[in-house]
N, C-alpha and C positions, 0 to 999 in steps of 0.2 A: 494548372490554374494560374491565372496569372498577378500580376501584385494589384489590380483593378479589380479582380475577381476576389481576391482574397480581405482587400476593403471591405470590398459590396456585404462578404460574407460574415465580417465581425461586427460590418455595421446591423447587422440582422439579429447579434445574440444583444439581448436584454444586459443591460450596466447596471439598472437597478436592484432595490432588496423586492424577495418575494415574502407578504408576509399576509397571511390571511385570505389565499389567493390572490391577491391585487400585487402588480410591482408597481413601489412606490421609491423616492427619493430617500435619504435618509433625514434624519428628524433636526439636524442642523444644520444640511446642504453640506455635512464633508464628501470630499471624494479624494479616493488615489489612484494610480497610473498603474499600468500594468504595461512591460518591454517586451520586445524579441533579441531573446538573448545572443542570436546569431548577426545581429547587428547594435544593440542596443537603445534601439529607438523604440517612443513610447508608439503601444498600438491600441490604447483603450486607455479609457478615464471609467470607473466607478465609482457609485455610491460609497459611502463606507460605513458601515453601521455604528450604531454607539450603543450604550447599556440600555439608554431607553429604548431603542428600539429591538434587540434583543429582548426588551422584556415583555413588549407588543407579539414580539414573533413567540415566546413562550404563552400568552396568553389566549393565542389564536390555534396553539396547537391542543394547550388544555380545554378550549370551549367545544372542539370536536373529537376528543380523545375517545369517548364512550361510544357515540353513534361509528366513530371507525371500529372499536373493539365488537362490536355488534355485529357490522357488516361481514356477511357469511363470506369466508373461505374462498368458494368458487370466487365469487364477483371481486374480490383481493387477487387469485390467481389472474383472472381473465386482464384485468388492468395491466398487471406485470407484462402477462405476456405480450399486450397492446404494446405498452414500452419498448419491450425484447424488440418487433415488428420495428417499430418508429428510426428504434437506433441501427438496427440494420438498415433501413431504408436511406437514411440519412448519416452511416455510417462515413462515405467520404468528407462530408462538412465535419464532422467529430475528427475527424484524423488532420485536417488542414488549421483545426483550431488549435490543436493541441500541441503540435511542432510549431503553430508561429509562435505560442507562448509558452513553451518550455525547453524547444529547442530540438527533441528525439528527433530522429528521421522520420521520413513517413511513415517506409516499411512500417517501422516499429510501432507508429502508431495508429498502423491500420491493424498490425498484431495487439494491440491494447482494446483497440474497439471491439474486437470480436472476444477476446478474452473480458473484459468489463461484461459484454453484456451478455454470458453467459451466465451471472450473477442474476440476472432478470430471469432469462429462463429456467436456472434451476428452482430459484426458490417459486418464482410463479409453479412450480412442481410439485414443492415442499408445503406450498401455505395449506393445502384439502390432506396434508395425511401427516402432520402432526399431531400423534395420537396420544391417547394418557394411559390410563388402564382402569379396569374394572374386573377387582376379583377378591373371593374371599379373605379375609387374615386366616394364617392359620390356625387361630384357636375355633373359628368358625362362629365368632357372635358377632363378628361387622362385617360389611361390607364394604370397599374399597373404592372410591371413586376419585381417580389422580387428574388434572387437570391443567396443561398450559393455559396462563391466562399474560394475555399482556404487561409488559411491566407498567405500560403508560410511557410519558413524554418524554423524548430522548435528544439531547445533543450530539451530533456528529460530528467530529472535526477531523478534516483529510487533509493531505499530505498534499505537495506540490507536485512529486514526482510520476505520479499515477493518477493525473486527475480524474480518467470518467473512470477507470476498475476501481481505486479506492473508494468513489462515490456509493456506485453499482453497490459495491462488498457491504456496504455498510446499510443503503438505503433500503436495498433489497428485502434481505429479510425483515427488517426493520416494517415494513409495508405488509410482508407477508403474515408476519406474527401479529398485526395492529395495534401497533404504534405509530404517534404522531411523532414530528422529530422539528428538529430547528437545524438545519446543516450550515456548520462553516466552511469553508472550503481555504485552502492556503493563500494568501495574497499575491506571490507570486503568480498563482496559475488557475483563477477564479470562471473564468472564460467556459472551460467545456462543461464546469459544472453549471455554467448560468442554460447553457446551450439547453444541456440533457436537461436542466430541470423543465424549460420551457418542451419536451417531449415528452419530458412524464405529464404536465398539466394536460395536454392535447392526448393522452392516452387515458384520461379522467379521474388521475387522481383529485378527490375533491378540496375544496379550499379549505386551507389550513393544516390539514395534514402533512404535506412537505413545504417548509417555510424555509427559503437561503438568505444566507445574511452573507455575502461581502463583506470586506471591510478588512482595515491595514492595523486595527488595535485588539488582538485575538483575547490577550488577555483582559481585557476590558467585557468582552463578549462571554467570556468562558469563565467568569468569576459571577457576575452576572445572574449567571443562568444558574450556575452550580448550587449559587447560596440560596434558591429558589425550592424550598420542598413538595414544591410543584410538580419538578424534575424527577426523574425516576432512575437514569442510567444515562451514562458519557460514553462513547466510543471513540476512540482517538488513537492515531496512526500518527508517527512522527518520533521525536529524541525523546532518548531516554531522560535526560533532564527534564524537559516538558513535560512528560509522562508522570516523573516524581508528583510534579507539583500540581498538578490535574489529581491525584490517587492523594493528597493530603487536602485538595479540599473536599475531594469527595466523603471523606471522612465525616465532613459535620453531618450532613445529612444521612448518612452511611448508601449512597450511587451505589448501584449494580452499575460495573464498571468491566470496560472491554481495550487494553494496552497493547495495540503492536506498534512495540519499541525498536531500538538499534539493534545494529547485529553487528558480527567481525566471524562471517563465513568461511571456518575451513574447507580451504578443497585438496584430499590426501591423495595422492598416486603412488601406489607401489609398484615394486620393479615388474611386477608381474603381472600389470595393466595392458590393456591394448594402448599407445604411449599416441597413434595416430589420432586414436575415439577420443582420450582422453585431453589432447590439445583441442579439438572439434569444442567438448563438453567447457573445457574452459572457457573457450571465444563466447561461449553460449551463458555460461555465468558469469563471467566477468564485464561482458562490452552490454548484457540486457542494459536496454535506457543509459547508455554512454557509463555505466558501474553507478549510476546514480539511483541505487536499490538496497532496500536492507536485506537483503537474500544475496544480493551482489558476492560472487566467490574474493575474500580480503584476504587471506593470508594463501599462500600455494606451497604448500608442504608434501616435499619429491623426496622421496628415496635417494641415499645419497648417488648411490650406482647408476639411477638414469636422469639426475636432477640439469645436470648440464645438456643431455638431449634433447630434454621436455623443454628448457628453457631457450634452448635456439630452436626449436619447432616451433615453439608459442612468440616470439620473438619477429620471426619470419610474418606469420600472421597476423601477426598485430600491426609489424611496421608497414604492412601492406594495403591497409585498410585505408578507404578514402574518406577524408575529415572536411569537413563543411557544412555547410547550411542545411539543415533538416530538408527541407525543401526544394532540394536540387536534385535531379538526377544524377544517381549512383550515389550520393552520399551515404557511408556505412556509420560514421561517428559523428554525431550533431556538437554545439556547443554547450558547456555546463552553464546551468539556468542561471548565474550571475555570477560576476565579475569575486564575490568575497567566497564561492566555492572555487573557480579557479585558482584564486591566491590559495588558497588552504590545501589544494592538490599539489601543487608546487613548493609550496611547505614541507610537506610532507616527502616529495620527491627529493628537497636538497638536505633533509635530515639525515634519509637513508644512505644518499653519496655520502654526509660527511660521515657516517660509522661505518664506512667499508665498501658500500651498494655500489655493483658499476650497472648499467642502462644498456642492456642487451637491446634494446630498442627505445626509443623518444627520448624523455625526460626533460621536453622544455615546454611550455606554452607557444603557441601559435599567434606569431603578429598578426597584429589589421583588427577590423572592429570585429565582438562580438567575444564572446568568452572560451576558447576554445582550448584544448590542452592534447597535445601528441600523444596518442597511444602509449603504455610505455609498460615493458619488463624490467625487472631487477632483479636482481641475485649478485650474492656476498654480504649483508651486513646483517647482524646478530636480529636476537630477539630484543633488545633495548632499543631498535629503531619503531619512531612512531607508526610506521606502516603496517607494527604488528599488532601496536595496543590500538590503534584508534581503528575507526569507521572511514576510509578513504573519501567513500561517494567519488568516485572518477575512475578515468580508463586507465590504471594503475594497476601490473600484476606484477606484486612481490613474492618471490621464490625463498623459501628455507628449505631447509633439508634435516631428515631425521633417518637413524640408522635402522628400529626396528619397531615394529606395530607399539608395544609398551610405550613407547619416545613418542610416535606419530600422533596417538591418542592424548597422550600429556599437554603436547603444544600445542593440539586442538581444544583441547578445553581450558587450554591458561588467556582466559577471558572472561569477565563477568557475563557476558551474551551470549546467550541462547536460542539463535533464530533457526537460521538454516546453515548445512552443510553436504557437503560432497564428497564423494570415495570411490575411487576407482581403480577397482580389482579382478583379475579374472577367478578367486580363490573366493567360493562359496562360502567357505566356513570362516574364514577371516571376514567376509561382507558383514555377518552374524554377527560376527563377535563386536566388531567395531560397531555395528548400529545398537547393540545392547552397553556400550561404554563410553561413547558422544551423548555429550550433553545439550542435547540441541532439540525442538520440535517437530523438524524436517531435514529428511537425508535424502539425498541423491545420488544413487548408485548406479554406477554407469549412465549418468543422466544428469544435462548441465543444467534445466530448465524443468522444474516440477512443479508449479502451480495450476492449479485447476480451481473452476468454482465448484465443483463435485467433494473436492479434498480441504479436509481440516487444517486451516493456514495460523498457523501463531508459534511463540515459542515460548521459553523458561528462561531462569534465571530474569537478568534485568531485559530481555529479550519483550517483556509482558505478561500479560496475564489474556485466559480465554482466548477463543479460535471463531475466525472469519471462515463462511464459507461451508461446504458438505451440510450431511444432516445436523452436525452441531451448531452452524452455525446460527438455525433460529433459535435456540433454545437461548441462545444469547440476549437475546428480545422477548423472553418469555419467561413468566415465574409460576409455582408450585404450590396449588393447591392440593390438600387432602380433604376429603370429603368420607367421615365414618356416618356409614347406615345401619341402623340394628338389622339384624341378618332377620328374616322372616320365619326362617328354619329355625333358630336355636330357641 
């Protein structure tokens, strides 16, 4: 596609807010800019919402929340799947939008459109057989009738990093279970959700039911809405800071509330690993979306006996990858989505030298426009370096070393987060033992890349609360009637 074509194509997605079915301006005339990080120029102006219009988009969801709760099952499935249809259809424009405005390579974001919209098709799967039950108590004078019913009107608010899967994850069931919703989507990377929403309308969702708000003042938007007991439940993917503070105001109202938080991903290799698989599985957790993932592998704790071979194997591969413009042929490593996560990689890079770290590969940023940062290994500096405690987000893989499974377990869990993690062993009962002693959501065993929309995604600890995704994840969008009937028999 060429940079004519790529115009033509952003000039086609919608900058406006959707709100009641209609896209409309926002209600003061703000707008902000949206870049490409691999050059830094602006490539879109949007709307930007305000509270009032946030509370327009809340009042358009609640005036159709019941006739959607009503709408049978099938006719909820058959929409989805219309969707599923649309985004694969149009699958390439989703991948060309997504790397102008956040940077990933194509590949990768042609690997995001197929993974996002299998969020469509599952839950289009799940909406006709989430079931309740009906059956005696057992003293035998009622009868039992349990009942998903929708929670009602929901805020979503998505991450930057995964703009249509975070969407898909959230909207999906959300649609399936019938709930109306109000989506925010991140300011940096507002685009594919504007995209996909204009394919869910064209796949008939009806108006009001999915309302997007744009817009560059999230907390303006998302206090807004919260203080509204209108509102029934927040779903929200992003830091744990933000997270806090979203879960205290959900408080007043008392939100059914859905947290996936930060992470600091151990990935363990013991001596007794296949050490080839296990460098594969790293490049595979570590470089997903440029390390800009909270599943992302953060810490790489090697056994001491093969910590220096893992680390000049992974080393090797890393330095060898080609770094550029998402959108160029053969680029493997895009630029980070802006210039203040760049600085903060390299922060975090010159922390590690100064406590010991030497850069078995990269360790600098990459001149010329756009935000890009050199692949980079480390190994030598202690657990006091920031590369252990914090969440990198970047193509950063830091090496420790630990003498024996008791130790490797320890420094894996010396974290408050609880997302995901990796272990790579060829030793069965050790696999066990370690996944019954990781404090984490999600383990990856012999496997660098484990998400699915079939499989329960979330974590513990400050990680979050509740799971995207699989059969649980509509019951997330769903609450719990009991219904006793006197037994006709007793």
């Amino acid at each position: 596609m060429s940079g004519m074509d790529i115009a033509e194509l952003l000039g086609r997605v919608e900058k406006r807010l959707l709100i009641g079915g209609e896209w409309r301006d926002a209600s003061d005339g703000g707008t902000f800019d949206v870049e490409n990080p691999a050059t830094g120029q602006r490539i879109a102006t949007l709307a930007s919402a305000t509270a009032s219009d946030a509370k327009d988009a809340l009042n358009a969801a609640c005036a159709v929340q019941d006739d959607w709760a009503r709408t049978p099952t099938r006719k909820r499935s058959d929409m989805l799947r219309a969707g599923f249809e649309l985004v694969r259809a149009h699958g390439e424009e989703l991948a060309w939008i997504m790397t102008t405005e956040m940077g990933k390579p194509l590949a990768e974001a042609r690997g995001e459109v197929t993974y996002g919209n299998e969020f469509l098709r599952w839950f289009s799967e799940e909406a006709p057989r989430h079931d309740g039950r009906y059956v005696d108590t057992p003293e035998g004078n009622l009868r039992m009738v349990v009942r998903h019913k929708p929670v009602g009107p929901c805020l979503l608010i998505t991450p930057w990093n995964f703009p249509l899967a975070m969407a898909t994850r959230k909207i999906a069931p959300a649609l399936a279970a019938g709930c109306t919703m109000v989506v925010k989507a991140a300011k940096l990377t507002p685009l594919t959700t504007q995209y996909f929403a204009q394919l869910m309308i064209e796949a008939g969702v009806p108006a009001g039911v999915l309302n997007v708000l744009p817009g560059s003042d999230a907390a303006a938007i998302s206090s807004t809405l919260m203080a509204d007991p209108r509102l029934r439940k927040v779903s929200f993917t992003g830091s744990t800071p933000v997270g806090k503070s979203l879960l205290k105001l959900a408080a007043d109202n008392v939100l059914r509330t859905s947290m996936e938080l930060g992470g600091n991903a151990p990935f363990l290799v013991f001596a007794d690993a296949d050490l080839d698989a296990a460098v594969e599985g790293a490049i595979a957790a570590k470089m997903r979306n440029i390390g800009e993932a909270c599943t992302a592998a953060n810490r790489f704790l090697v056994e001491e006996s093969v910590a220096q071979e893992f680390g000049s194997k992974l080393a090797a591969r890393l330095g060898a990858l080609a770094v550029g413009d998402g959108t160029a042929d053969g680029t493997q490593v895009g630029p980070l989505v802006e210039g203040k996560a760049r600085d903060n990689v390299d922060r975090l890079v010159q922390d590690a030298t100064a406590r010991g770290g030497r850069a078995l590969a990269g360790g600098r940023p990459v001149d010329g426009p756009g935000y890009f940062y050199e692949p980079t290994v480390l190994l030598g500096m202690g657990t006091d370096a920031g590369v252990f405690r914090e969440e990198i987000f970047g193509p950063v893989a830091p090496i420790f070393t630990f003498r024996d499974e008791d130790e490797a377990v320890a420094m894996a869990n010396d974290t408050e987060y609880g997302l995901a993690s990796y272990v790579y062993t060829s030793d069965l009962k050790r696999a066990h033992r370690i996944g019954d002693r990781l404090e984490f959501g999600l383990l990856g065993l012999n496997a660098g890349v484990i998400s699915n929309a079939a499989a329960p995604f979330g974590g513990v600890k400050q990680s979050g609360l509740g799971r995207e995704g699989g059969a649980e994840g509509i019951a997330e969008y769903t609450t719990i009637q009991y219904m006793g009937m006197a037994n006709p028999w007793a």
